[in-house]
C-alpha positions in Angstrom: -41.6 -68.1 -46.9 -43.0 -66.3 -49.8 -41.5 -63.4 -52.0 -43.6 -61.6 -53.8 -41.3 -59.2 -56.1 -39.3 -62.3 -57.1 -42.1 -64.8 -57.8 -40.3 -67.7 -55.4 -41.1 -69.6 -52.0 -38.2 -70.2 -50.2 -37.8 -73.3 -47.5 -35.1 -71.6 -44.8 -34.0 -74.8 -42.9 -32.0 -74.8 -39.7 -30.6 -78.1 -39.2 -27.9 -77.2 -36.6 -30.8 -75.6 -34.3 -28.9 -72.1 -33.6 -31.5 -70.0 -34.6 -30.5 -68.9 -37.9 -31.6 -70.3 -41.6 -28.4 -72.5 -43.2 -29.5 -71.2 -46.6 -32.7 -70.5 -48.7 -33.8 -73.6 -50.5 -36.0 -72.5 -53.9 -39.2 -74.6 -53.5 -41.2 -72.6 -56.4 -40.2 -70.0 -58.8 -42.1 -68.0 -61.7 -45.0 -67.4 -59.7 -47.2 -64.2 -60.0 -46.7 -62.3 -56.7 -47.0 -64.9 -54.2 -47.9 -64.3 -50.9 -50.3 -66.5 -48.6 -49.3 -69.9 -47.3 -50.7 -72.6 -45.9 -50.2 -76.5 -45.4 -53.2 -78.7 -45.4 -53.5 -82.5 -45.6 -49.8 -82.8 -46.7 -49.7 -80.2 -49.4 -48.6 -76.9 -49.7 -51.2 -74.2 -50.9 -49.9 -70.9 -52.4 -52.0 -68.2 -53.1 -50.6 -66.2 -56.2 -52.8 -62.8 -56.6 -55.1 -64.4 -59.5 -55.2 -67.7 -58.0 -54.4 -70.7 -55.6 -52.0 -73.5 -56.0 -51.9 -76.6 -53.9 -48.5 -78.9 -54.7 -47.3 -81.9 -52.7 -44.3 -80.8 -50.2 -41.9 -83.3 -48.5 -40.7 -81.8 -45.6 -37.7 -83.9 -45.4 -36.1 -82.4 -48.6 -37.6 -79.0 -48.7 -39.1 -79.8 -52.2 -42.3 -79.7 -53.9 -42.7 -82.7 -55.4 -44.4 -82.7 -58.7 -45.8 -80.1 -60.4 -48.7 -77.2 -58.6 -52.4 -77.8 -59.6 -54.6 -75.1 -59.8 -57.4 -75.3 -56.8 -58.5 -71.3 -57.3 -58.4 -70.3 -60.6 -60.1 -67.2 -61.1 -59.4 -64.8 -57.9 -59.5 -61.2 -59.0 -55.7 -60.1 -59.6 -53.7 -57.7 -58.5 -55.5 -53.9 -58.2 -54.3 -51.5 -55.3 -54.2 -54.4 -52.9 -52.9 -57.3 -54.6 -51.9 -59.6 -51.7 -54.0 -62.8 -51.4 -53.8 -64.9 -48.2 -55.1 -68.0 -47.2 -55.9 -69.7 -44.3 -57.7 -73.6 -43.4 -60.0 -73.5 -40.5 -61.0 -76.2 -38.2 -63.6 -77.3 -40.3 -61.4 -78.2 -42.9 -62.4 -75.1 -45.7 -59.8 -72.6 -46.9 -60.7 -69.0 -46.7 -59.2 -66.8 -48.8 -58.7 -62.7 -48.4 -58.9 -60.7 -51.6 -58.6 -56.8 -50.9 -59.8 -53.8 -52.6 -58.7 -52.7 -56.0 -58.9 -49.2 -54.7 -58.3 -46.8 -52.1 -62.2 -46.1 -51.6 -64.4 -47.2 -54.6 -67.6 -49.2 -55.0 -66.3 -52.6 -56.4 -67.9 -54.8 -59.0 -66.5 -58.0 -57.7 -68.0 -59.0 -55.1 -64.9 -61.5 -53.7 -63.2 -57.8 -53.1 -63.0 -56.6 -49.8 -64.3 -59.4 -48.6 -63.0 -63.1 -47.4 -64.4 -66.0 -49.1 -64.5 -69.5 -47.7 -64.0 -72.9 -50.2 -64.1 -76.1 -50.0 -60.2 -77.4 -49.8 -60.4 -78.4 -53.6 -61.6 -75.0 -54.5 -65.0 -75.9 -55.0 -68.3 -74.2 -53.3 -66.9 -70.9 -52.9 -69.1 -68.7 -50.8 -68.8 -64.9 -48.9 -67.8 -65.6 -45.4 -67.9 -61.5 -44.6 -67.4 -58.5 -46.4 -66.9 -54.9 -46.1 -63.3 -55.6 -45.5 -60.9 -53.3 -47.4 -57.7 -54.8 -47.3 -57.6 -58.2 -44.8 -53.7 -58.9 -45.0 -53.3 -61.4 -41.9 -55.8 -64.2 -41.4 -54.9 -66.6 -38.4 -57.5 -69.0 -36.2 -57.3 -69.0 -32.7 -56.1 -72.2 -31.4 -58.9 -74.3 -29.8 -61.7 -72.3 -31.3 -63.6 -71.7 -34.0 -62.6 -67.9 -34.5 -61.1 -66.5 -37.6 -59.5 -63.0 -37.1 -58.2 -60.6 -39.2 -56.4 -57.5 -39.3 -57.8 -54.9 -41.7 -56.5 -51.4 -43.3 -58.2 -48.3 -43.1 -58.9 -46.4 -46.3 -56.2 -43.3 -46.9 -56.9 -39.0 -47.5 -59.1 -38.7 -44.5 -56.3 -37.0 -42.2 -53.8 -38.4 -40.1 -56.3 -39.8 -37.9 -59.4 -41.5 -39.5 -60.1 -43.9 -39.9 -58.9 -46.4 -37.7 -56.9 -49.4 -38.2 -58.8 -53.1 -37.0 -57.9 -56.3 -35.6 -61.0 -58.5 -35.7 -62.8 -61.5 -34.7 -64.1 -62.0 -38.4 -68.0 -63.1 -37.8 -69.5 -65.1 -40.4 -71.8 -62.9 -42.4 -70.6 -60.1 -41.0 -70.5 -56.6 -43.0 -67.4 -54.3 -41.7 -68.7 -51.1 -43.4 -66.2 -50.1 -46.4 -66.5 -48.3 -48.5 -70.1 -47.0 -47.0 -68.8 -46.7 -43.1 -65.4 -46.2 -41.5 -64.4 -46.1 -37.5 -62.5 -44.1 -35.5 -61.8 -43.6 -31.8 -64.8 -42.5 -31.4 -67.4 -44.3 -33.1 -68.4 -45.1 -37.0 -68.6 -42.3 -39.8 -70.5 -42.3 -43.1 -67.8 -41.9 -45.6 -67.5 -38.8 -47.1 -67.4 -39.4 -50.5 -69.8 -43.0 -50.6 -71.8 -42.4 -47.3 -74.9 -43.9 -46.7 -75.7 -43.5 -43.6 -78.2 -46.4 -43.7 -75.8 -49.2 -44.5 -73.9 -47.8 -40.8 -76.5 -49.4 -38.8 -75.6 -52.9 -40.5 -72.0 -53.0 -39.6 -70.1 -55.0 -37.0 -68.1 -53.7 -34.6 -64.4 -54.5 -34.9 -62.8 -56.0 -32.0 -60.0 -53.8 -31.4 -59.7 -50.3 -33.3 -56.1 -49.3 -33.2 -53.7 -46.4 -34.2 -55.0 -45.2 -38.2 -52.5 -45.7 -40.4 -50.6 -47.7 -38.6 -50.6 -50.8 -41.6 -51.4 -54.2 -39.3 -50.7 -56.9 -41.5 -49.5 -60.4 -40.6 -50.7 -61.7 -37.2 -50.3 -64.9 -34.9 -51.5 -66.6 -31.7 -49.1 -67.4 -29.6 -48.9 -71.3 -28.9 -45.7 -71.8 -28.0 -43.7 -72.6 -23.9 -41.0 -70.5 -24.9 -42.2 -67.1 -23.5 -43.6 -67.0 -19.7 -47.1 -68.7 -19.3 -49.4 -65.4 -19.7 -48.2 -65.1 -23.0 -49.6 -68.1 -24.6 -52.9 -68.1 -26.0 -52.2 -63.9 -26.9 -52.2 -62.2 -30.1 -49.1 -60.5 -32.2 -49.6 -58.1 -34.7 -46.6 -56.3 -37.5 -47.5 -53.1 -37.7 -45.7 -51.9 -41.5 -45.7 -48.4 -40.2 -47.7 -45.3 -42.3 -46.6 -44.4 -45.8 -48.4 -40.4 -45.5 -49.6 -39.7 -42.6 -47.2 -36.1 -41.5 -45.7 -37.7 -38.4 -45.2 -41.5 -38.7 -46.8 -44.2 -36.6 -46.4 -48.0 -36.8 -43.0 -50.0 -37.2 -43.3 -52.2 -34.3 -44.8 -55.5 -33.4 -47.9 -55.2 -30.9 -48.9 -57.8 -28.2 -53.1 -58.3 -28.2 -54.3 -59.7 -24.9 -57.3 -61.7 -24.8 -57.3 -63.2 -21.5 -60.9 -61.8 -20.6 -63.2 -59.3 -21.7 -62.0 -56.3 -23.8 -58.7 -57.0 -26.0 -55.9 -55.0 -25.1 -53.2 -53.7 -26.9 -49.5 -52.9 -26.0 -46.4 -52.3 -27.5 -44.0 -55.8 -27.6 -41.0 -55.3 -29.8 -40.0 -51.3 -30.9 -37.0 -49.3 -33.1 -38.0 -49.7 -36.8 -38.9 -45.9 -36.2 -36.1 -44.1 -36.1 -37.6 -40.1 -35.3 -39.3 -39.2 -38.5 -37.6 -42.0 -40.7 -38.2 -46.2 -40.5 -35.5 -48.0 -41.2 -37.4 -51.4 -40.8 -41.0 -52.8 -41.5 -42.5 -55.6 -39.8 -44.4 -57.7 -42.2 -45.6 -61.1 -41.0 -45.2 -63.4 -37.8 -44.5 -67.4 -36.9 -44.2 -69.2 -33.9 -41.1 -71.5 -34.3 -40.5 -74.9 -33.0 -38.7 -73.8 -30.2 -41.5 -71.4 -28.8 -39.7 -68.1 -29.7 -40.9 -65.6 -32.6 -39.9 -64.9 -36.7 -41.0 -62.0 -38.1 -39.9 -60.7 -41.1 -39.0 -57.4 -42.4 -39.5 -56.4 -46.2 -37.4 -53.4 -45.9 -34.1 -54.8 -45.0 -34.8 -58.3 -46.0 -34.7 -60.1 -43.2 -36.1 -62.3 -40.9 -35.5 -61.9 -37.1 -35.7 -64.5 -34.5 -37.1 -63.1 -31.2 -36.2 -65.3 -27.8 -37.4 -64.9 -23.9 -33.9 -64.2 -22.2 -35.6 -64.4 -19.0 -35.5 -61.2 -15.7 
């Protein structure tokens, strides 16, 4: 796992199989706000906020072995949104999200707001779709050749514009920030950089959801643990709203995609305790054993969730 504040990854073993990490093994220190993850052809890539390391990991030991190389060298560092995560399709190319240095600006860089797909050395780096403010969970849907995202809304529009995203990322697509937001009811020029023209050349998200409501870290669900008509469905941490008046977010949220429209529900609750959230669900794995991690950067922890059965 990566944290950010302290510059580390951690390796959190748990040889005696009862569910809970032994200890935190160091794996890499004195990095600049790590975040994304990702293992590809036996190495470990990190994505730092300016750039992307690949270093050999033995899985045995918990180490990196050797020294990182730089693969990335020149992302567009930290801003408003300084989180950069990474993810390796099945065609072998690593896409990387940068998000906006602003709450609502027109950027210069075009690898802002946007996800960019590489070659896995770093090489041949090219938009894969923009328009995306702030893209903080990337994750591939097993079996397919579908990248999706989840994407926050910009903030100072009221509590309720515009909407939160989780999305089917299309390749060339253009999601419509700063230009074009959505709501519940449709898309909206935006106020203060509408143009009304670039609305007609925006996709659709897949599933608009509760504004403010922070999706970020997302993951299919591919594990036997959990009864059958789980598997092959989406989970999304919600961080919960930092100003909206009455808060929203704080749980974990179930996507099903088994046919037509996705549909969202509620799937694990209680971060939000009335007005005040004493918890806030980051990111999600599936572990070996089929249940669910999900970590909380509020009360630094990670929590196991298991199927008890009815």
């Amino acid at each position: 796992m990566s944290v950010p504040r302290t510059g580390r990854i951690l390796a959190l073993p748990d040889d005696d199989g009862d569910g809970r990490a032994d200890r935190a093994i160091p794996v890499l220190e004195g990095l600049d706000l790590p975040h994304g993850l990702a293992f590809h052809a036996g190495a470990l890539y990190v994505a730092e906020t300016g750039r992307i390391l690949r270093v050999a990991y033995d899985p045995a030991t918990r180490q990196a072995v050797g020294a990182p190389s730089v693969v990335v060298p020149d992302l567009p560092g930290r801003g408003a949104h300084w989180t950069r995560t990474i993810a390796f399709g099945p065609d072998g190319r690593l896409y990387v999200s940068v998000g906006s240095s602003c709450n609502n600006c027109e950027e210069r860089d075009p690898r802002r707001a946007a996800i960019t797909r590489y070659q896995a050395d770093g090489t041949g780096g090219a938009p894969f779709a923009t328009g995306l403010r702030n893209a903080v969970g990337l994750a591939f849907r097993p079996g397919r050749d579908e990248l999706w995202a989840t994407v926050n809304g910009r903030d100072w529009l009221g509590d309720d514009r515009p909407a939160e995203y989780v999305t089917r990322v299309e390749p060339g697509g253009f999601y419509g920030w700063p230009a074009c937001h959505w709501d519940m009811d449709g898309l909206f020029p935006d106020p203060d950089l509408g143009r009304p023209e670039r609305c007609r050349e925006v996709a659709r998200p897949s599933l608009l959801y509760q504004p403010h409501s922070a999706p970020l870290g997302l993951v299919f669900y591919d594990g036997a643990q959990f009864p059958a008509e789980y598997r092959g469905d989406l989970f999304v941490a919600l961080h919960g709203s930092w100003n909206r008046s009455t808060p929203v977010g704080y749980t974990v949220i179930r996507v099903r995609l088994d046919g037509g429209t996705p549909r969202a529900e509620d799937f694990a609750v209680g971060w939000l305790d009335g007005r005040r959230g004493w918890g806030r669900p980051v990111d999600l794995a599936v572990a070996p054993d089929g249940s669910l991690f999900l970590s909380d950067d509020q009360q630094g922890l990670v929590y196991r969730i298991r199927y008890r059965g009815r």
